[in-house]
N, C-alpha and C positions, 0 to 999 in steps of 0.2 A: 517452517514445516518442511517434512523431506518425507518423498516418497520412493525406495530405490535411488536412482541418481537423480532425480528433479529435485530441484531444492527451491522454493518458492517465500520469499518476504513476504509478508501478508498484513497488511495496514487495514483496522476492522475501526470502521465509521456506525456511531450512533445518533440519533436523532429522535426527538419524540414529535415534530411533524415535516411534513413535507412541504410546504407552501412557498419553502424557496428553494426547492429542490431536493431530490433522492438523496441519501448519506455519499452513496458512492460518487454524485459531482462535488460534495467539499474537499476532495483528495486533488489537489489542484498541483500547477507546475512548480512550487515554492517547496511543498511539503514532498513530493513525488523526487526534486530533489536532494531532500534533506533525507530520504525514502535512501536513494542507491547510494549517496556517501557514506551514509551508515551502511550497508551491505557490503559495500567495496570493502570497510574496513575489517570487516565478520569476514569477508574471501581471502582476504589476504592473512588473517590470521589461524581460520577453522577450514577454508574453501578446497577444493580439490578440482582441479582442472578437467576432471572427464565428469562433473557434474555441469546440469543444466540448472541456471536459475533464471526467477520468473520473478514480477510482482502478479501479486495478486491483491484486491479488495474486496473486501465483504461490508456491504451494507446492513446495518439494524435500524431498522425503523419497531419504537414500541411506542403506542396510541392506546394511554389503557391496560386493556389487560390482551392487545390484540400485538402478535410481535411479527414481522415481517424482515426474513433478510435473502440479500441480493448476492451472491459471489461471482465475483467477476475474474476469470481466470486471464492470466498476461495481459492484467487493464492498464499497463503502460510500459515504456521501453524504459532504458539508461537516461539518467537525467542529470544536466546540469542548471541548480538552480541559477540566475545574476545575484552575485552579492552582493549584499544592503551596505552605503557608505556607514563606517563605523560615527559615530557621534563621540 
């Protein structure tokens, strides 16, 4: 998403309950950095250096026919996941 020069990845979490938590904690440090390496790779081919970018998350919780969602603006920095030993 881009507004003027803010430019904001935006990772949108669904769930239909809550009982192990908001959508927005399953955005954890694994996916967060699988999150900026794909970005990096959008910056370095589309990016422009006098833009600001951001993650952003949006929660969806739908229970029914009742829908709730959470946006969480710069809900994490730059991330580098540890890589999984290959098998």
């Amino acid at each position: 998403m881009r507004r003027d020069s803010d430019v904001a990845f935006v990772e949108v979490k669904t769930r239909t309950r809550t009982d192990f938590g908001e959508p927005i904690e399953f955005v954890q440090a694994t996916k967060q950095g699988r999150i900026s390496r794909t970005a990096l790779m959008w910056i370095s081919m589309f990016g422009d250096p006098s833009y600001v970018y951001r993650f952003d998350v949006i929660g969806v919780t739908v229970c029914g026919k009742n829908v709730t969602l959470q946006y969480v603006e710069n809900a994490f920095m730059w991330k580098s996941s540890p890589r999984r030993p290959r098998r």
